[in-house]
C-alpha positions as CSV (number, residue, x, y, z in Angstrom):
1,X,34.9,-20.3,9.3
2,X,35.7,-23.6,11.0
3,X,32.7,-25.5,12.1
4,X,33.2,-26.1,15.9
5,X,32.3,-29.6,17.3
6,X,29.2,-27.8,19.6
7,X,27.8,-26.2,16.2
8,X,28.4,-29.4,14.0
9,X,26.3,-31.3,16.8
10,X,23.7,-28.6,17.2
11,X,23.2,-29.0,13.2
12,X,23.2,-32.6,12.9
13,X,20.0,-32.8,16.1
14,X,18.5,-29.9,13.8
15,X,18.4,-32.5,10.6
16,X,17.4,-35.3,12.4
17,X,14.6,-33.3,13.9
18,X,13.7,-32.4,10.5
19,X,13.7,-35.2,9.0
20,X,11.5,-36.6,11.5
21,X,13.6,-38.9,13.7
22,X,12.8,-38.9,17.3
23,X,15.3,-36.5,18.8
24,X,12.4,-34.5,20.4
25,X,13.5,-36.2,23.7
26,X,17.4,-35.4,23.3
27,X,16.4,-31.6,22.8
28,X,14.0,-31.7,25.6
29,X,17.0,-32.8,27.9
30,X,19.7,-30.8,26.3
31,X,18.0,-27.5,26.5
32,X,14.9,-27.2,28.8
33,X,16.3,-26.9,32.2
34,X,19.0,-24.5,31.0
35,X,16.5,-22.2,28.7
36,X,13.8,-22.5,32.1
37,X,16.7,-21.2,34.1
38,X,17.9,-18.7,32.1
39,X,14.1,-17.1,31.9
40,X,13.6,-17.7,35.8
41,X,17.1,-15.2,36.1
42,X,15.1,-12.1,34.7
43,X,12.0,-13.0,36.9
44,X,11.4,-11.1,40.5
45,X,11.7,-13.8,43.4
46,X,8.0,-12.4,44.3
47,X,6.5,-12.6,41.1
48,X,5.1,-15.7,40.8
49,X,2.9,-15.1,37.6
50,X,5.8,-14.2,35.7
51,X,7.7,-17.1,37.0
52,X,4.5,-19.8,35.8
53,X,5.0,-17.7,32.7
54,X,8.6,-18.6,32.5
55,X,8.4,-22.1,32.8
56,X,5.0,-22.5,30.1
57,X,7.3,-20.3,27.6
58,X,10.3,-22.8,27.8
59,X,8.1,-25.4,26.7
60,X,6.3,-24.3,24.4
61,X,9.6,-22.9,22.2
62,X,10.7,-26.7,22.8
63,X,7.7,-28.0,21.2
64,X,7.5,-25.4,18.5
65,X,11.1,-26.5,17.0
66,X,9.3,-29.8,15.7
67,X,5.7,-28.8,15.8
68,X,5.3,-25.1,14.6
69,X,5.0,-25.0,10.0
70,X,7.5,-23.4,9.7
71,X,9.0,-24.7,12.6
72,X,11.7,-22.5,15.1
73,X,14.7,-24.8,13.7
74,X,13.7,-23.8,9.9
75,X,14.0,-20.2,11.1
76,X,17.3,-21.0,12.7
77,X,18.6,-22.1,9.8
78,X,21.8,-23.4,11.7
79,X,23.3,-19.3,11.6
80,X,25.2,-19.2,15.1
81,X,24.4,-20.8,18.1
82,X,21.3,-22.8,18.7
83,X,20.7,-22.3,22.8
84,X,21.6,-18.2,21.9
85,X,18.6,-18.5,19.0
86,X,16.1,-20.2,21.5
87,X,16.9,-17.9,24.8
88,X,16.6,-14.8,22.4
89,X,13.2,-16.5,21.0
90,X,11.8,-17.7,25.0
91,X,12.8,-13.7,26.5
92,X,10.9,-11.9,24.0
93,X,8.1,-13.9,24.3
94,X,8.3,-13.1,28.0
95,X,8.8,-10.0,27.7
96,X,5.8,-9.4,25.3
97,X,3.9,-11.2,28.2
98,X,5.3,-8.6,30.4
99,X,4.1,-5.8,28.3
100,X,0.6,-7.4,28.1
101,X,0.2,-7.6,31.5
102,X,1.1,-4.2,32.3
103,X,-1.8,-3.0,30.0
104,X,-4.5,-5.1,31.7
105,X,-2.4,-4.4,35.5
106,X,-6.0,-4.3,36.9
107,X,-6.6,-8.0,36.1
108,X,-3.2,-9.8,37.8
109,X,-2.3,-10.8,41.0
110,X,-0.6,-8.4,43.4
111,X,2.8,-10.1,42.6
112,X,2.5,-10.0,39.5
113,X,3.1,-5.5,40.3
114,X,6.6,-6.5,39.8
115,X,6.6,-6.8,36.3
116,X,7.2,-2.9,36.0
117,X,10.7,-3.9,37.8
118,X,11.5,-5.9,35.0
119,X,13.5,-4.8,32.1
120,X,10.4,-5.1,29.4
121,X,11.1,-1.4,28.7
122,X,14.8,-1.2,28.6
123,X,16.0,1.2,26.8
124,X,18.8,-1.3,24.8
125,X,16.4,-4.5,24.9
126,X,14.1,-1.9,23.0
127,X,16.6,-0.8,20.8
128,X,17.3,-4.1,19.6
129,X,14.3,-5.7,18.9
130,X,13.5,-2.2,17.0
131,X,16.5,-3.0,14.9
132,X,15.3,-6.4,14.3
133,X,11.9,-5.4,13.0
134,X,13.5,-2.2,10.9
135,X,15.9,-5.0,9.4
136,X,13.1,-7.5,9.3
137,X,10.8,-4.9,7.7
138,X,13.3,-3.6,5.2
139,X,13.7,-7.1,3.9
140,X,10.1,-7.4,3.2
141,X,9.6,-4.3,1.2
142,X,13.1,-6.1,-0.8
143,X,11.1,-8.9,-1.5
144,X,8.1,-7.6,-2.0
145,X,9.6,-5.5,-4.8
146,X,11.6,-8.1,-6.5
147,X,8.6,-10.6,-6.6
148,X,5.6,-7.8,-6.8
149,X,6.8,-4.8,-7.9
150,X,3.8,-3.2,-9.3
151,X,1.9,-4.0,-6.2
152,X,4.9,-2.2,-4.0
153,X,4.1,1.0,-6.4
154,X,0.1,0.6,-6.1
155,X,0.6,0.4,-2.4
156,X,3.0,3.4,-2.2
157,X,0.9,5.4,-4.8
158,X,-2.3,5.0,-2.7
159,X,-1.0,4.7,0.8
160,X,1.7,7.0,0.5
161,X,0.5,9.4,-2.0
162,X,-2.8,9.5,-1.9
163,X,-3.4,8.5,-5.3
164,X,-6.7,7.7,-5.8
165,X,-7.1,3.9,-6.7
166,X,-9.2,4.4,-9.4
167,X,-6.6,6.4,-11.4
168,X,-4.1,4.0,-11.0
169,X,-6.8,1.6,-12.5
170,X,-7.4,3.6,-15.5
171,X,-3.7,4.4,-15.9
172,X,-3.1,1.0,-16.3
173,X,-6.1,0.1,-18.2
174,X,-7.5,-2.7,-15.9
175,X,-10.0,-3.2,-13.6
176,X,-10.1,-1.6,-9.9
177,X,-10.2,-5.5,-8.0
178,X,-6.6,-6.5,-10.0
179,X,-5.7,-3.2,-8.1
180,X,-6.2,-4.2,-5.0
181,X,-5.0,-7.6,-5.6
182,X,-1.6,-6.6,-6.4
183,X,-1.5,-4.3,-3.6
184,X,-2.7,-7.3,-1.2
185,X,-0.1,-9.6,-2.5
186,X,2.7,-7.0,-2.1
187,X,1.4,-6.5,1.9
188,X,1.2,-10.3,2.1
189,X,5.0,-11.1,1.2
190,X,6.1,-7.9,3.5
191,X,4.4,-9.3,6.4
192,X,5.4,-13.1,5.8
193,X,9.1,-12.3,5.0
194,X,9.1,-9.9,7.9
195,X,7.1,-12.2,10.5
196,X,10.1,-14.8,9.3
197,X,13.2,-12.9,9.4
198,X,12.0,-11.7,12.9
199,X,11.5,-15.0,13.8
200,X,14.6,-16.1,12.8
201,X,16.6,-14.0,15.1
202,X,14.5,-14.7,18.3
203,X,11.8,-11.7,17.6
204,X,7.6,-11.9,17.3
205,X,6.8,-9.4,14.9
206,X,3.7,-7.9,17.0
207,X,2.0,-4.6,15.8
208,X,3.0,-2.4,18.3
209,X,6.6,-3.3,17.1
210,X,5.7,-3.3,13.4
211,X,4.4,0.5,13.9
212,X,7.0,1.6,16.1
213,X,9.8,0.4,13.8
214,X,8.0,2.3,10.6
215,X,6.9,5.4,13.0
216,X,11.2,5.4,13.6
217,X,12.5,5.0,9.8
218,X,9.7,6.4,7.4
219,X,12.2,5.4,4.8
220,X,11.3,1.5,5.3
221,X,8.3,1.7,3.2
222,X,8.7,5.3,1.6
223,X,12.3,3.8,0.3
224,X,15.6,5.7,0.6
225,X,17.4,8.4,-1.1
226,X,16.6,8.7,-5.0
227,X,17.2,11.2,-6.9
228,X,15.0,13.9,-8.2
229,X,14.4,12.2,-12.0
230,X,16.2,13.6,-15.3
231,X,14.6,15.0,-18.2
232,X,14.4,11.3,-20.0
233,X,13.0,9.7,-16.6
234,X,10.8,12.4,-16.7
235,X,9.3,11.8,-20.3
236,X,9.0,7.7,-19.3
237,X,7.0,8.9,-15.4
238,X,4.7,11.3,-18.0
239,X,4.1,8.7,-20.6
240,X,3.4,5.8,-18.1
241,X,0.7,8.2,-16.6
242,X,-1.1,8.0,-19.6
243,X,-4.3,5.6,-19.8
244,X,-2.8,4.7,-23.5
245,X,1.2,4.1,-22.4
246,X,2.3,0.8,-23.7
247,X,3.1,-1.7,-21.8
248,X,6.9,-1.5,-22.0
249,X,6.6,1.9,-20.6
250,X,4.7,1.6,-17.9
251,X,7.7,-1.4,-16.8
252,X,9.8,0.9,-17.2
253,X,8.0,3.3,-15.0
254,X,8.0,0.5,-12.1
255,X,11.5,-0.2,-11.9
256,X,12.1,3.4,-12.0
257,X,9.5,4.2,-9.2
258,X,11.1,0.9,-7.0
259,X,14.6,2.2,-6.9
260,X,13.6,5.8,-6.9
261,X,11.5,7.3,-4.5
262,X,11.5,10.6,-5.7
263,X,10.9,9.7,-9.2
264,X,7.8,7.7,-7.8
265,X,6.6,11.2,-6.0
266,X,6.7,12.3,-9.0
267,X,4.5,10.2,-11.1
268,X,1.6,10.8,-8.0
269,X,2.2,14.3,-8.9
270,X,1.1,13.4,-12.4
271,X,-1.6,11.0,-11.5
272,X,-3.2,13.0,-8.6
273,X,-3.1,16.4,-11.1
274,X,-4.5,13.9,-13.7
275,X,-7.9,13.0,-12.2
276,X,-11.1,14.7,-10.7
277,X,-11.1,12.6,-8.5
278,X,-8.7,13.8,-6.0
279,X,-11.0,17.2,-5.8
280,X,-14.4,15.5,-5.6
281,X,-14.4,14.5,-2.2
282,X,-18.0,14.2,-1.9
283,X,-19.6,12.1,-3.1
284,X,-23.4,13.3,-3.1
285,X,-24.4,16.8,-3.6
286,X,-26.0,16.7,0.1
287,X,-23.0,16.3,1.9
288,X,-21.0,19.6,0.5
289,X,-21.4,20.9,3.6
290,X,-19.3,17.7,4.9
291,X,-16.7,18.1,2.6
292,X,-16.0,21.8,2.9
293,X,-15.8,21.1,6.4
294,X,-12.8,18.4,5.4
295,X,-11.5,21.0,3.1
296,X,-11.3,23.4,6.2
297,X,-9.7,20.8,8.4
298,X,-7.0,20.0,5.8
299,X,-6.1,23.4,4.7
300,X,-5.6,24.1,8.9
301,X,-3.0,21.3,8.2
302,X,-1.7,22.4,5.2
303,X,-0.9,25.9,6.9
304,X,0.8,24.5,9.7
305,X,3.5,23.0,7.4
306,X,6.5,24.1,5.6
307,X,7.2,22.6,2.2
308,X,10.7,21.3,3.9
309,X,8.7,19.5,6.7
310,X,6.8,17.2,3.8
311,X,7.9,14.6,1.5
312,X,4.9,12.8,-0.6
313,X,1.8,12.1,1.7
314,X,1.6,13.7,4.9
315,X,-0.5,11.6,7.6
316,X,-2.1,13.8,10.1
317,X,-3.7,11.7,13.0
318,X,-7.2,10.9,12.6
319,X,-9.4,12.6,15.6
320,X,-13.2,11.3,16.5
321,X,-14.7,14.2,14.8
322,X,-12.5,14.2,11.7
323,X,-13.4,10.0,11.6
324,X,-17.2,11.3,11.9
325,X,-16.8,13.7,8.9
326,X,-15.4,11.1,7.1
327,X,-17.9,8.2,7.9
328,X,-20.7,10.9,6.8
329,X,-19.1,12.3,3.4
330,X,-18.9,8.0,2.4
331,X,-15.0,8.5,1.9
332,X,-12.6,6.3,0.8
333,X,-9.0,5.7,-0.4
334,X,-5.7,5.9,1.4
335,X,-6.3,6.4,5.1
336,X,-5.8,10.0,6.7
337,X,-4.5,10.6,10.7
338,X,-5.1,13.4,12.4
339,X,-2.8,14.9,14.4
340,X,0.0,18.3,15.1
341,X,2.0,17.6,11.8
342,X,4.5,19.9,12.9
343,X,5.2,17.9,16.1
344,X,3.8,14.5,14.3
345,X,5.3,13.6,11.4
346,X,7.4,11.1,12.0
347,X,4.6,9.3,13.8
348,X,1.8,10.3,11.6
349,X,3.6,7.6,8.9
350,X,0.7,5.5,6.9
351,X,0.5,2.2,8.1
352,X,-0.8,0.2,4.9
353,X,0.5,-3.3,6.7
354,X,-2.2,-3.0,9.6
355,X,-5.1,-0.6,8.7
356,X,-6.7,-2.0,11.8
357,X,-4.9,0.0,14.6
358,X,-6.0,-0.8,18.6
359,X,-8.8,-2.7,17.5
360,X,-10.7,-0.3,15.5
361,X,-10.5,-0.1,11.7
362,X,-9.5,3.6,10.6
363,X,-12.1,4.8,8.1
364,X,-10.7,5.9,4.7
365,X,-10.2,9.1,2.8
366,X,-10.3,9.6,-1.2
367,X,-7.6,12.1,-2.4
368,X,-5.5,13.1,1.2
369,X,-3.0,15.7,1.1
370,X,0.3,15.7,-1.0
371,X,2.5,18.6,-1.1
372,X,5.1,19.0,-3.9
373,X,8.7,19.1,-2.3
374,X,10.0,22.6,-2.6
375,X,6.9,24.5,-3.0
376,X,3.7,25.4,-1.7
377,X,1.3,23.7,-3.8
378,X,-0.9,20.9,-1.9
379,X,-3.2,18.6,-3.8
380,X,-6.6,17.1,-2.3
């Protein structure tokens, strides 16, 4: 496509921003009254708050294009057009003020009540910042698993599966910390790459967005499609899950479990049927009573569902009393929500990006549910 003579000078204050020449002036004067305006438009007349708001926004996405490591222009990238990029940037920041407010409605002033006329919860503007994040989100787990991939199948083995992380320790003969290490650095490049790619089309990444996207499209982090493996997938998925599999198989295994979900279900199948672990829920004689309570509470779950309503883990969401049991028995591994599965599943999804959900961290459960597609067979 033909390079306009708006884009070409867009891109050529972008490099001289860049490159440190003093053009912070020119891009105060080209786009501040213009992006201040265009906020002002979706503000009530009476709300002043949100109008204060408005202006502070329209600065402070100015001063972050030269400012902010990486800055707003190295998110731009110079894809479309630059005013378009910073409006979409400024109006959801706005709008994520909006949505603030309205949770703390007690604490603003009286005009500030017009927020709620605002369209913070508009059906469309929702529906596109949701398919920024899925998109945003989806290219995380990408990277992730091109750059990490073992850590993308610890994380979906243990988050996903319930796959206890000491038997994906001693399946691949190392220690439990190098583990969690590889798990952290595949959650680290899914949030970065996310944050950015959000970013770069005008979007903050915020957790209620992050967990709304993933309680929408499971598939984000579960992965898509795949195919139920064949006999010689199969033989690799049994051999990796051997403590003594060769290193060669156990690649083998990972690229097989990245592109195929179904073949990764699998191999938890393996590993959770492989290890006490998954059974011994208690971990002190004392607290048996504890833990046949949990059993109780799960198999309640387990009854509720239909093999066709599961695939791989299934989250219910956590209650006080089912967080108490779980403080008491000193559980731990892949975290557990409590909830109506039936009515819940697509938002029961485990969130392995933010464990920390409202503020409070979720307590953890060793060996959660995970019912074999097609039949009726659940293992804890």
């Amino acid at each position: 496509m033909e390079e306009t003579t708006a884009s070409r000078a867009n891109r050529d204050l972008c490099e001289r921003l860049l490159r440190g020449v003093e053009a912070a002036s020119e891009l105060q004067a080209t786009y501040r009254f213009p992006l201040e305006r265009f906020l002002l438009s979706h503000c009530d007349g009476l709300d002043g708050r949100s109008q204060e708001k408005a202006v502070e926004i329209a600065s402070q996405v100015l001063a972050e294009c030269f400012t902010r490591t990486p800055s707003l222009l190295e998110r731009w990238r110079g894809d479309g057009n630059l005013e378009a990029f910073l409006r979409a940037a400024a109006l959801n920041r706005l709008r994520s003020w909006w949505k603030s407010a309205e949770k703390r409605s007690t604490e603003v002033d009286s005009d500030s009540l017009a927020i709620a006329n605002h369209s913070a919860h508009d059906s469309e503007t929702a529906a596109d910042e949701l398919a920024i994040a899925s998109r945003a989100l989806r290219t995380g787990v990408s990277r992730a698993a091109d750059e990490c991939p073992e850590g993308v199948v610890f994380l979906r083995l243990k988050g996903l599966h319930g796959v206890d992380q000491r038997a994906i320790s001693r399946c691949w003969g190392h220690h439990e910390s190098q583990t969690s290490r590889r798990i952290k650095d595949a959650m680290s490049i899914i949030r970065s790459v996310a944050r950015d790619t959000a970013l770069a089309e005008g979007c903050e990444l915020g957790l209620d967005l992050l967990q709304h996207a993933l309680q929408a499209e499971p598939a984000l982090l579960l992965g898509r499609g795949g195919a139920i493996p064949d006999a010689r997938e199969a033989e690799t998925l049994r051999r990796a899950a051997e403590a003594s599999s060769p290193q060669p198989d156990r690649s083998e295994a990972v690229i097989l479990m990245c592109s195929n979900p179904q073949a990764l279900e699998y191999f938890a199948q393996l590993l959770n049927r492989g290890t006490e672990s998954e059974t011994t829920i208690a971990k002190e004689a004392g607290m048996a009573e504890h833990a046949a309570r949990l059993q109780e509470m799960i198999g309640k779950s387990i009854a509720r569902l239909t093999p066709s309503d599961a695939r791989g883990l299934v989250t219910p969401l956590m209650s006080d009393s089912f967080a108490d049991t779980l403080h008491r028995i000193g559980a731990d591994g892949g975290t557990l929500w409590f909830a109506c599965p039936r009515e819940a599943l697509l938002e029961a999804v485990f969130n392995p990006l933010e464990p920390e959900i409202a503020g409070k961290r979720q307590p953890l459960v060793s060996g959660v549910i995970s019912l074999t597609l097609g039949t009726e067979e659940a293992f804890l």
